[in-house]
C-alpha positions in Angstrom: -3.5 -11.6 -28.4 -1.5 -14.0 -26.2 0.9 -12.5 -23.8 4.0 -12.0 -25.3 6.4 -14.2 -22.6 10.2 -14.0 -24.2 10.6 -10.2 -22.5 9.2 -10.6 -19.4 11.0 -13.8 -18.8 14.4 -11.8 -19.5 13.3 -9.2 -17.0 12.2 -12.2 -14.2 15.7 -13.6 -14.5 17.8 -10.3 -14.4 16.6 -9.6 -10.9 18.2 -12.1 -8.8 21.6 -11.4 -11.1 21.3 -7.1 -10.2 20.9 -8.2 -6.7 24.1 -10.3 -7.2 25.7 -7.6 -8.6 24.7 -4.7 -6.2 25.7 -6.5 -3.1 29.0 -7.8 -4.2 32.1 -5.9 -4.1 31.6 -4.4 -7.5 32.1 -6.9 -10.1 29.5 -8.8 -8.7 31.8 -11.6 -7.3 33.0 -10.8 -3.6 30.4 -11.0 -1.1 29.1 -7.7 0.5 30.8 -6.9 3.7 29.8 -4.1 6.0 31.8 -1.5 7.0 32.6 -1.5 10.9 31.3 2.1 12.5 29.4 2.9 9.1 25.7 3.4 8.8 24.2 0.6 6.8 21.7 1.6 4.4 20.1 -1.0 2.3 18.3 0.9 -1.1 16.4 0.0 -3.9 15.7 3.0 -4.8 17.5 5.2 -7.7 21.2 5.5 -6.8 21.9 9.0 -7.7 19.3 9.7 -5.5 20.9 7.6 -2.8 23.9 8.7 -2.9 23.5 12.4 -3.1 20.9 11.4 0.3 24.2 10.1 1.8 27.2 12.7 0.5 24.6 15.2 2.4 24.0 13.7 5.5 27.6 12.6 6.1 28.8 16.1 5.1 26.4 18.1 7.9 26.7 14.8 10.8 29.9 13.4 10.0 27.8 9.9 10.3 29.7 7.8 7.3 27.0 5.6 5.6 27.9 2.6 3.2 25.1 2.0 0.4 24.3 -1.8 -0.2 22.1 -1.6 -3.8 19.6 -4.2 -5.1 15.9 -4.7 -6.4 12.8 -3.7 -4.6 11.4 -7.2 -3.9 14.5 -8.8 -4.0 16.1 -6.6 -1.3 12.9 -6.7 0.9 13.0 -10.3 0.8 16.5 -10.6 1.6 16.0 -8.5 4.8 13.6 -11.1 5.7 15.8 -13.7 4.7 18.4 -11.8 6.8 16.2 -11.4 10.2 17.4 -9.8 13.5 21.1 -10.5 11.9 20.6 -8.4 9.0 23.8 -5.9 8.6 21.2 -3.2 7.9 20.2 0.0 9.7 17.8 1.3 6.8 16.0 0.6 4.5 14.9 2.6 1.3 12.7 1.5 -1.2 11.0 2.7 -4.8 7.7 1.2 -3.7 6.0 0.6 -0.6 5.4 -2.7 -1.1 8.3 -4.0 -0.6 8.7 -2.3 2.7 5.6 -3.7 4.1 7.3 -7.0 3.3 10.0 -6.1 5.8 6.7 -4.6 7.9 4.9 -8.1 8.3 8.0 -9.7 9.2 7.9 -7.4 12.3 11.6 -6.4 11.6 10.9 -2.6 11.4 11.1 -0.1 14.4 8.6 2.9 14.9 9.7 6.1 12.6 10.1 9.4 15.0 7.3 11.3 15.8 9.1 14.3 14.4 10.2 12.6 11.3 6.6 11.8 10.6 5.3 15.2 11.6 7.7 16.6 8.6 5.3 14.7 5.8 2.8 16.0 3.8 -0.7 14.4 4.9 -2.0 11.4 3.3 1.8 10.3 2.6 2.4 8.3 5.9 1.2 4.7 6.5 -1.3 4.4 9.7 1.2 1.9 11.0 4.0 4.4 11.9 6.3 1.8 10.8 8.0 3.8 8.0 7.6 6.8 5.9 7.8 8.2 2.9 10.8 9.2 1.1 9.1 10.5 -2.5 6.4 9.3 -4.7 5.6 8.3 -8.3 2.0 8.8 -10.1 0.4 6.5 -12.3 -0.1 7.7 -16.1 -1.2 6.6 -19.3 1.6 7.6 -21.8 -0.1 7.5 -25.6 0.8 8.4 -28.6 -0.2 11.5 -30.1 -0.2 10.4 -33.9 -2.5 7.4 -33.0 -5.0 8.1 -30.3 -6.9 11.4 -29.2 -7.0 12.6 -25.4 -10.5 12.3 -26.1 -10.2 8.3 -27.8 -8.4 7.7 -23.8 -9.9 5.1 -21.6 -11.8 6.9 -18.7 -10.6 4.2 -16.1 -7.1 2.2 -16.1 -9.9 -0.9 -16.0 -11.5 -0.1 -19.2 -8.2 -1.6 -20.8 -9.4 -5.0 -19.9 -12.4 -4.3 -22.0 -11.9 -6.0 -25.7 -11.8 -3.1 -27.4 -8.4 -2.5 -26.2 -7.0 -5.5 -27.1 -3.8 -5.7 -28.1 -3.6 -1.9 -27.9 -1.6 -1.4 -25.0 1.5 -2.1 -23.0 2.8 -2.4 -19.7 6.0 -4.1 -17.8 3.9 -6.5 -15.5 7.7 -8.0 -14.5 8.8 -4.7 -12.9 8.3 -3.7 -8.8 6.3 -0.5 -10.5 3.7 -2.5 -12.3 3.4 -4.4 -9.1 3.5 -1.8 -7.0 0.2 -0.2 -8.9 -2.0 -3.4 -9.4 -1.7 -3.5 -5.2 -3.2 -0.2 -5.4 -5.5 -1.6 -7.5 -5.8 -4.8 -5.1 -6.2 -2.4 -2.0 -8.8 -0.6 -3.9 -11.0 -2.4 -6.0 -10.9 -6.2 -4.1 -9.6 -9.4 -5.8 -12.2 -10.3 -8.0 -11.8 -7.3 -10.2 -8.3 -7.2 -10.0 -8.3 -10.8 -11.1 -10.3 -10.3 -14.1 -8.0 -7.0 -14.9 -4.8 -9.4 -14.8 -6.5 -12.1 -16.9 -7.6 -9.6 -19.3 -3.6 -8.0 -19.1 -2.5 -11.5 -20.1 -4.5 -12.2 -23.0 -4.9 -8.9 -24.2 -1.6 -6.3 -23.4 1.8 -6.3 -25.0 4.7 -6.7 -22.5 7.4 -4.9 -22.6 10.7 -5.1 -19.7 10.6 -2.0 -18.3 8.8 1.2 -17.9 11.1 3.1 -20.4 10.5 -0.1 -22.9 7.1 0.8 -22.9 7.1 4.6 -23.6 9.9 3.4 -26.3 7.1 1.0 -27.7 4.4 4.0 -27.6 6.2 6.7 -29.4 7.2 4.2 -31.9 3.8 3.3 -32.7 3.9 -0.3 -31.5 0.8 0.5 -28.7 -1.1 3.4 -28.7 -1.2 3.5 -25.3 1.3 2.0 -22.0 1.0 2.3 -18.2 4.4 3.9 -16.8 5.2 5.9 -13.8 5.3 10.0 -14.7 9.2 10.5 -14.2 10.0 8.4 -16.7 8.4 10.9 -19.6 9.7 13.6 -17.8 13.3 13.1 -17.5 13.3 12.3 -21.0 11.5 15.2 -21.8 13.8 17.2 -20.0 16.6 15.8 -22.3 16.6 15.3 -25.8 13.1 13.2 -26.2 14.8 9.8 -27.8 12.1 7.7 -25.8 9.0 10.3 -26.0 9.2 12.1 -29.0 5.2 11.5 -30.1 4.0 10.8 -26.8 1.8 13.0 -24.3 0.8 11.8 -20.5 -3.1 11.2 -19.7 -3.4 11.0 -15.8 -7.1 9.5 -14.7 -7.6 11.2 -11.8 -10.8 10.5 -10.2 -9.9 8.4 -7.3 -9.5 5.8 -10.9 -6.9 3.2 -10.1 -5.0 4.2 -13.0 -4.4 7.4 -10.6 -2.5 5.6 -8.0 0.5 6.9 -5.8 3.1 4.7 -5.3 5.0 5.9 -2.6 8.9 4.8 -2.0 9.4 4.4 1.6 12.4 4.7 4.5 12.4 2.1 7.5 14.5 1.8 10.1 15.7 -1.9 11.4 14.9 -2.9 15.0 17.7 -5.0 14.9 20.4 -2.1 14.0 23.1 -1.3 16.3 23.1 2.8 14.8 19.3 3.4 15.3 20.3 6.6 16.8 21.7 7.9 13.6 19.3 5.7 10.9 16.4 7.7 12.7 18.7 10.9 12.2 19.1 9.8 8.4 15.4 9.2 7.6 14.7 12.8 9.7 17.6 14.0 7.5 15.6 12.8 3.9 12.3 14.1 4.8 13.2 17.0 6.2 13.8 20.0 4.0 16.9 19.7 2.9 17.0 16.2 1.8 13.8 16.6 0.2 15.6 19.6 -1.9 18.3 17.1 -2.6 15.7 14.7 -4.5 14.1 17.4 -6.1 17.6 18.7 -7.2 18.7 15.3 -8.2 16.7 15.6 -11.6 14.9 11.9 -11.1 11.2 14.0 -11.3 9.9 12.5 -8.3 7.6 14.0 -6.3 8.7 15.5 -2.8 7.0 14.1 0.3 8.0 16.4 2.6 5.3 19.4 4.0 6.0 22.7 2.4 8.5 21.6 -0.3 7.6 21.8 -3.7 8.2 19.6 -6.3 9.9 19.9 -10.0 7.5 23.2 -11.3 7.1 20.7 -14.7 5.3 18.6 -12.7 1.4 19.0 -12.1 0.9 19.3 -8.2 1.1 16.1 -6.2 -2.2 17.5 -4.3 -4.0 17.2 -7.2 -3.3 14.2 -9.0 -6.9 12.9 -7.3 -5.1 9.3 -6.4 -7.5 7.1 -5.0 -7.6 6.7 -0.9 -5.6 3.8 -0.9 -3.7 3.0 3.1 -0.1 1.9 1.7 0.1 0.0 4.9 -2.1 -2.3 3.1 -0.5 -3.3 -0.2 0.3 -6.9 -0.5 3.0 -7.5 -2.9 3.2 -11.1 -2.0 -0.7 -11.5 -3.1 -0.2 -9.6 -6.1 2.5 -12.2 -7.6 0.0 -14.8 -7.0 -2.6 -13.4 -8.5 -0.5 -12.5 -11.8 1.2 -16.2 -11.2 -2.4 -17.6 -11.3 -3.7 -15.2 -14.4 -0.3 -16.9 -16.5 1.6 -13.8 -16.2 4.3 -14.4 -14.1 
C-alpha cells in the first residue's frame, strides 16, 4: 500500500505557520520582541507545562521569564539561524534531538554540576551540554477488538515485515516519530533503519499526529500505531473519545520500539542572564519543578532522582529502553533518510 501523502503534507506545511504564530505577538502578525530584564526562554515543549515551569520559578526567585513558543525542529533551527545574537537564554525541548541541533552548532554552555547531579542516571547526555527535563516512552497502541497481545509484533522492526502491511500507523511528519527512528538510527545503524523507513513508506498508513493515530486505532482503521505513552494516558484519564478500544503494548527488551525520548533544557552561551537560566534549569529538575510536571497532568515521566512519576504509569526504570547516548541522535540524518525512502 503506497504511502498515503495528502496528511503528512498538511502536517509538513503547518510547522513553519505554528512557528509564525508562536513567535509573533499573538495573532501571529507582529514580530517577537524580547522583554528588556526578562529571562528568555525559548520552548517547544507543551505550554501548560511551560508555563506552570515559569509561574513557579518567578514566584520563589522573583526572576520574570518571557516564553517564546514554536516547534521542536523548527525552534532548534532558528536558534542556529539566530547564533551568538539569539534573544534566548534557554532552551526547552520535547525531544532531544532538536537540542543536539543547537549542541553541534556549539551554541550551548555546560549545564551545572549540581543541576546534573539532580537526574536520575541514564537520563543525562555524556556531553554535559544539557539535561533532561522529562521523558516520553515508545508504545504500540492496538486495538483490542482486532489484534491479541499475543498477535503483537515482538520488535517495532517486525512491522516492516509484509505481513504487516497496511496494518499499521504512525505520524512520520511529527518531531516524535523523528525523534524515535534516531533512536532507532543510534541503535540499530543506517542500513536497517533504511530498510525500516522504505518498508514504513510502502507499507504503513500516515496519519498527522500522534493523537490521529490512536484516533485511527480505536476506530479500527489500523490495528496497530506507534505513539508516545502520554497521549493514551491523558485520554484515559478523561473521558476516552480517542482510546476507547485501545490498550498500550511496550516492547521492552532493549527493542527499538522501547525507546526514551528524552525532552531536554540548554542553556545559551550567548545569554546575558546565564546566572539565572542555570538557576531555572536547576529550578525544573530539582524537586519541585519536577512535582510541577508531574502535577501538570501531561503524563510525562519525571527525570529528576527520587521523584516519582504519575502512579498510572508503569515505572520509568523498567520500561527496558535500549542503551541509546541521546548525545548522539541526529535528527538532521533522520530527515534524509525518510527524504531518500519518499517519506518526507
Amino acid at each position: 500500500m503506497p504511502l498515503n501523502r495528502r496528511p503528512l503534507l498538511g502536517a509538513l506545511l503547518a510547522l513553519p505557520l505554528a512557528l509564525t504564530a508562536c513567535a509573533g505577538g499573538g495573532d501571529g502578525e507582529q514580530p517577537f520582541e524580547a522583554e528588556a530584564g526578562a529571562l528568555q526562554i525559548y520552548s517547544s515543549q507543551h505550554r501548560n507545562v511551560t508555563q506552570a515551569w515559569a509561574e513557579e520559578f518567578t514566584r520563589s526567585t522573583g526572576i520574570e521569564t518571557q516564553i517564546r513558543e514554536g516547534q521542536d525542529s523548527s525552534m532548534g533551527h532558528m536558534i542556529v539561524e539566530e547564533g551568538e545574537s539569539s534573544p534566548a537564554d534557554v532552551f526547552l525541548t520535547e525531544n532531544s534531538p532538536a537540542m543536539t541541533v543547537v549542541e553541534r552548532a556549539g551554541l550551548l554552555a555546560p549545564v551545572a554540576e549540581e543541576t546534573r547531579g539532580q537526574l536520575r542516571e541514564g537520563t543525562a547526555p555524556s556531553s554535559g551540554l544539557w539535561t533532561a527535563i522529562a521523558a516520553r516512552s515508545t508504545v504500540l497502541v492496538y486495538n483490542t477488538d482486532l489484534i491479541s497481545e499475543e498477535e503483537l509484533p515482538a520488535s517495532l522492526m517486525d512491522l516492516a515485515d509484509p505481513e504487516w502491511a497496511g496494518r499499521w500507523g504512525a505520524a512520520p511528519g511529527g518531531a516524535d516519530f523523528q525523534a524515535i527512528v534516531a533512536g532507532m538510527l543510534a541503535d540499530r545503524g543506517e542500513a536497517e533503519t533504511r530498510t525500516w523507513l522504505e518498508a514504513l513508506a510502502e507499507n504503513a498508513e500516515v496519519y498527522q499526529n500522534n493523537i490521529a493515530t490512536m484516533k485511527a486505532v480505536s476506530a479500527g482503521e489500523v490495528p496497530v500505531g506507534i505513539m508516545y505513552h502520554y497521549y493514551w494516558y491523558r485520554d484515559q484519564a478523561g473521558e476516552k473519545e480517542s482510546s476507547a478500544s485501545t490498550a498500550l503494548h511496550y516492547f521492552g527488551n532493549q527493542d527499538p520500539g522501547a525507546f526514551v525520548s528524552l525532552s531536554a533544557g540548554g542553556v545559551l552561551a550567548s545569554s546575558d542572564m546565564s546566572d539565572e537560566a542555570q538557576q531555572f534549569l536547576a529550578y525544573v529538575t530539582g524537586p519541585e519543578g519536577q512535582k510541577v510536571l508531574v502535577d501538570s497532568g501531561s503524563m510525562e515521566y519525571a527525570v529528576g532522582a527520587g521523584v516519582e512519576s504519575d502512579p498510572a504509569l508503569p515505572p520509568l526504570d523498567e520500561l527496558e529502553a535500549p542503551p541509546v547516548d541521546p548525545f548522539t541522535l541526529n535528527s538532521d540524518e533522520v530527515l534524509t533518510l525518510m527524504t531518500d525512502a519518499g517519506i518526507l
